[in-house]
N, C-alpha and C positions, 0 to 999 in steps of 0.2 A: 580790649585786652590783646596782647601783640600773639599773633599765630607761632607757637612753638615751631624751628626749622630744621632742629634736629634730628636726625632718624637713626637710631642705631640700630636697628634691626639687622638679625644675623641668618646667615641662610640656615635654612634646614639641615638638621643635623646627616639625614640621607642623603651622598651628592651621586647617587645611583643611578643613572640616567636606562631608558628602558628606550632604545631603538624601533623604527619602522617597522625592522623583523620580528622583533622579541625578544632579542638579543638584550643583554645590562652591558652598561658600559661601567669598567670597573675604575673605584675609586681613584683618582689623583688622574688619570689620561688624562691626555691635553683635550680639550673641550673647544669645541666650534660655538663663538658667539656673535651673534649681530642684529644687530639695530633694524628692523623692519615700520618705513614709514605707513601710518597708517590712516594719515589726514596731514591736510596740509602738504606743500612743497612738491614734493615727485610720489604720488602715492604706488605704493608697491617695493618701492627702493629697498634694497637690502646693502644694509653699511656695516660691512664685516670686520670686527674689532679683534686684529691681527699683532698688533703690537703691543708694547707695555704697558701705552699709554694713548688715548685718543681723544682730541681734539674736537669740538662742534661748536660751530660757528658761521658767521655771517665771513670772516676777514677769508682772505686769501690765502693767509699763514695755516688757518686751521685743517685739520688731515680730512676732516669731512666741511665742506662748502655748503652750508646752507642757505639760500638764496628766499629769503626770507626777512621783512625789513622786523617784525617781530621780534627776532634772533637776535642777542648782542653779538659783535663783534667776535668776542670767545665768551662762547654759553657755558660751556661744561667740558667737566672733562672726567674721563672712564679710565679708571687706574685696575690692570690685572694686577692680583694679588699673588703669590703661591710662596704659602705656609706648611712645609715638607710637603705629604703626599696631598696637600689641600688647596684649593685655587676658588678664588671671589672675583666678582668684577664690583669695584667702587665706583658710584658718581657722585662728583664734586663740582656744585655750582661755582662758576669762576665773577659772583659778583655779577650776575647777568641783572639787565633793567629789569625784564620783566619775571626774574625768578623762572627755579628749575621743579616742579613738580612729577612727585612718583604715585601712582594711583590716588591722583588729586589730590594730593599734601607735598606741599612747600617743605622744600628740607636745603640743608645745607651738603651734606652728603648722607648717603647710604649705600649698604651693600644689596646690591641687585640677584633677585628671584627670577629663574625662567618664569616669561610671559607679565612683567610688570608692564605698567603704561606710562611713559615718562613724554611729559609735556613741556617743549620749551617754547614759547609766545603759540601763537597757531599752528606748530608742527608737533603731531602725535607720534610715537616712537612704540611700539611694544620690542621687547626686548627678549630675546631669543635664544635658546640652548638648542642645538640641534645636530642631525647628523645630514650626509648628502641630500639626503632626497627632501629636506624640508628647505636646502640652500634651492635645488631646482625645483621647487614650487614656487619658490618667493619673485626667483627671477625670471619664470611663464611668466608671473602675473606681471610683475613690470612690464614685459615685454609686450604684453597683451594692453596694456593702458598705452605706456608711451611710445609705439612704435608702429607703423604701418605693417600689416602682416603680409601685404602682395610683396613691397619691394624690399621690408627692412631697414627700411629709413625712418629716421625721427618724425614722432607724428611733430605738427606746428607749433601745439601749444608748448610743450617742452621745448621744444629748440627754442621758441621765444625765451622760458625761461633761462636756460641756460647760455644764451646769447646774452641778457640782462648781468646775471653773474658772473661772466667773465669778462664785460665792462665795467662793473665793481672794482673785481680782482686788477682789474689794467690800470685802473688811476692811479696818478693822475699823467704817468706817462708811455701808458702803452699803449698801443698796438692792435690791430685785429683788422682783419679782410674778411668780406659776404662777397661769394659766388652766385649769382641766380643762374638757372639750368633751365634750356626747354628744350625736347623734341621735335629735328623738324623733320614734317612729314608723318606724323601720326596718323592722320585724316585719312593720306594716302592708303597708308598700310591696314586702317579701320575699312578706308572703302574696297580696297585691291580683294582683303585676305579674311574680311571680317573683324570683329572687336575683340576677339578672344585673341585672336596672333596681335592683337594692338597690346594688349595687357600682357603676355609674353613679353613682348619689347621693353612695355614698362617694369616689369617686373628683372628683365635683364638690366634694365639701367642701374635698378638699384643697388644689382651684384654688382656693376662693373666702376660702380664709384665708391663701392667700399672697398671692392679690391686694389683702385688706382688710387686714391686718396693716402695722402703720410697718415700712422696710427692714430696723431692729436687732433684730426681734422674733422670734424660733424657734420654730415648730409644728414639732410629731413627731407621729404617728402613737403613741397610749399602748398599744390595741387593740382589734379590731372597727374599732367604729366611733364609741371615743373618739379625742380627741386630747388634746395638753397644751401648753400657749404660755408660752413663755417670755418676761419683757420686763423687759430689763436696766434698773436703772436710774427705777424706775417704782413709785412708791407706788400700792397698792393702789385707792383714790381714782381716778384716773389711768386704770390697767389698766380698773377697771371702766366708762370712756368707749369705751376699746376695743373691748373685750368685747361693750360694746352695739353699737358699729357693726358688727361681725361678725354678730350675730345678725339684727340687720335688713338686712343684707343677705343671708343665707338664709332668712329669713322671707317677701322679697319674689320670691325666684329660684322661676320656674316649670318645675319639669321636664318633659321629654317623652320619652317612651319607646313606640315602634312607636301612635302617634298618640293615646298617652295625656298625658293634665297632669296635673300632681298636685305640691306642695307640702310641706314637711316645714320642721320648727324644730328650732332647737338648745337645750341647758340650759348654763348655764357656773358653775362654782366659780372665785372665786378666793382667793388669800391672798398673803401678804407676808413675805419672810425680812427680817430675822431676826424680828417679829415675831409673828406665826404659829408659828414653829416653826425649830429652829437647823440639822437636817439635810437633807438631801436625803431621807430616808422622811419627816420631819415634815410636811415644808411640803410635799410633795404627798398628804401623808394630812390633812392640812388645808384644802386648795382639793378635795378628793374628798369631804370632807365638806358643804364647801360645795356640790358640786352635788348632792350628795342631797336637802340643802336646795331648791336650785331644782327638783328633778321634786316633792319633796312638795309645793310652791305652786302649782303645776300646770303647772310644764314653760314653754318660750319665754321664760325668764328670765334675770339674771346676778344669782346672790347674794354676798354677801362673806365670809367666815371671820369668827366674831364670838368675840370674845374671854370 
């Protein structure tokens, strides 16, 4: 017998929401809602559904990117409703392969309860009515999964994903440049100062590449005390303007540790998808070749991947 997919289920007639403090939040106010992943893809992610209407999917077109071969192209989509002083959020499967399920029933559309569980292929959703302090828990916890907490930089596993997702997004005509980063002289300043003013240093790099990096650009931590930079969008040419400004700005940075200074440079590889190399291992084992190149020159340099 064919699984009913309909769901007409309507919210609770109480849209009274009861605050952190104790506070009610009075009927019809605008309402903070979003999507908290909770398996699958980036777990921890909070995708805060800000506009009319919101998008999920695999394609590049879609307002949330899910990088997920699961995901069709456009899974679903999240319609705010508001009926005078009354507001729903609706989801409407867009025809997905693998169907869009809300507390494990298949539906075509429904209107969404704070805390349902919405499943599309292998990515878990619960779905969320909140106020600030449940936004800055969601987004510790991401930060606590996909991030290194010394430097601040993308842990590996995530930038891998989201390096795959934006070679998606690029076909079949774009674009994209990987930076590899190493410190030289770490050893020196491990054996000179000890290994706590080493992780200092490292832990400065991290600041000083999100500070010099343009907004669209993604440092992760690769390890130690490399890194790897992602910059969408950006011929290699380009990236290597970059790259340079990076370096001279840790070239000129003075450290101090228990009233010591002392100074350290960076070496940087880059390279260019697609031409460098068409996977994710190529065109990072292509910009890592290019900085072997930069320490054989003698280090404080940016080389490029030569064909």
């Amino acid at each position: 017998m064919k699984e009913d997919t309909t769901n007409n289920r309507n919210l609770p007639d109480d849209r009274t929401m009861v605050l952190a403090d104790g506070d009610a939040k009075a009927p019809g106010a605008p309402r903070k809602a979003s999507l908290v992943v909770l398996a699958g893809w980036e777990i921890g992610r909070e995708v805060e559904l800000t506009g009319p209407q919101h998008i999920l999917g695999r394609a590049g077109s879609a307002d949330t990117r899910i990088n997920s071969q699961s995901v069709s192209r456009e899974h679903a989509r999240i319609v705010r409703i508001r009926e005078g002083a009354e507001e729903q959020f609706m989801l409407i499967d867009l025809k997905s392969s693998n169907g869009t399920r809300v507390n494990n029933q298949l539906i075509e559309s429904v209107n969404l309860a704070n805390g349902d569980k919405i499943q599309m292929g292998d990515v878990l959703f619960r779905f969320v009515v909140g106020d600030e302090t449940d936004a800055r828990f969601y987004h510790n916890i991401h930060r606590l999964i996909h991030y290194d907490q010394l430097t601040g930089l993308m842990e590996m596993d995530s930038f891998r994903s989201n390096l795959e997702a934006e070679m998606q997004r690029s076909r079949p005509d774009g674009i994209l440049s990987i930076a590899m980063t190493d410190l030289d002289g770490l050893k020196r300043v491990n054996d000179t100062y000890g290994h706590l003013a080493g992780r200092m240093v490292v832990r400065e790099m991290g600041n000083m590449m999100r500070a010099s990096l343009r907004p669209h650009d993604l440092p992760a931590l690769y390890g130690g005390d490399e890194a790897i930079v992602l910059m969408p969008d950006t011929r290699v040419e380009e990236a290597a303007k970059v790259a340079e400004g990076l370096r001279r700005c840790v070239e000129s940075h003075v450290f101090e540790y228990h009233d010591h200074k002392f100074q350290v440079t960076i070496s940087q590889g880059l390279s260019e998808w697609p031409k460098h190399g068409t996977t994710v291992e190529q065109i990072i084992a292509s910009a890592d070749h290019a900085l072997y190149t930069a320490k054989a020159d003698g280090r404080n340099c940016v080389r490029l991947t030569q064909l």
